[in-house]
C-alpha positions, -999 to +999 in steps of 0.1 A: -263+337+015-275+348-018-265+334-051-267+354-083-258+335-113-245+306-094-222+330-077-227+337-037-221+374-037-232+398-007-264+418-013-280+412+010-307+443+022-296+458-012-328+470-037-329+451-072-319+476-088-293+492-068-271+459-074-278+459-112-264+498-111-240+492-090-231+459-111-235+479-148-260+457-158-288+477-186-323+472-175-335+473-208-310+444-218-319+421-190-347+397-175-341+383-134-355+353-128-360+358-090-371+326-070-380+305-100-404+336-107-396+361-135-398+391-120-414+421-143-388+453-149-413+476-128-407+454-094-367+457-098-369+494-075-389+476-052-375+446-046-351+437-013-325+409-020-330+388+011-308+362+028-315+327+008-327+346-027-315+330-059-311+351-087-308+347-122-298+376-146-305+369-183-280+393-208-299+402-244-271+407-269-281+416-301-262+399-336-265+387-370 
């Protein structure tokens, strides 16, 4: 089971950023806590979503 903002979704095996394509997310946009950890932008094409991870994906939006 892996929950992604709050969400149980399967991913697991998946790379980081793999899901965030396949998802549309913007790397440049984002920050993933991973853990409790933030988790830098460069670990995101090296980093296996395993069983039990809890993920939280931060959305920048930009405004006036």
């Amino acid at each position: 089971m892996i929950k992604i903002n709050g969400k149980i979704v399967d991913a697991t095996g998946m790379i980081l950023s793999d899901y965030l394509s396949r998802e549309n997310y913007i790397n440049t946009r984002i920050a993933i806590e991973y853990n409790g950890e933030i988790l830098p932008k460069s670990r995101y094409s090296d980093t296996i979503i395993n069983d039990g991870d809890i993920i939280e994906i931060v959305c920048f939006v930009g405004g006036g």
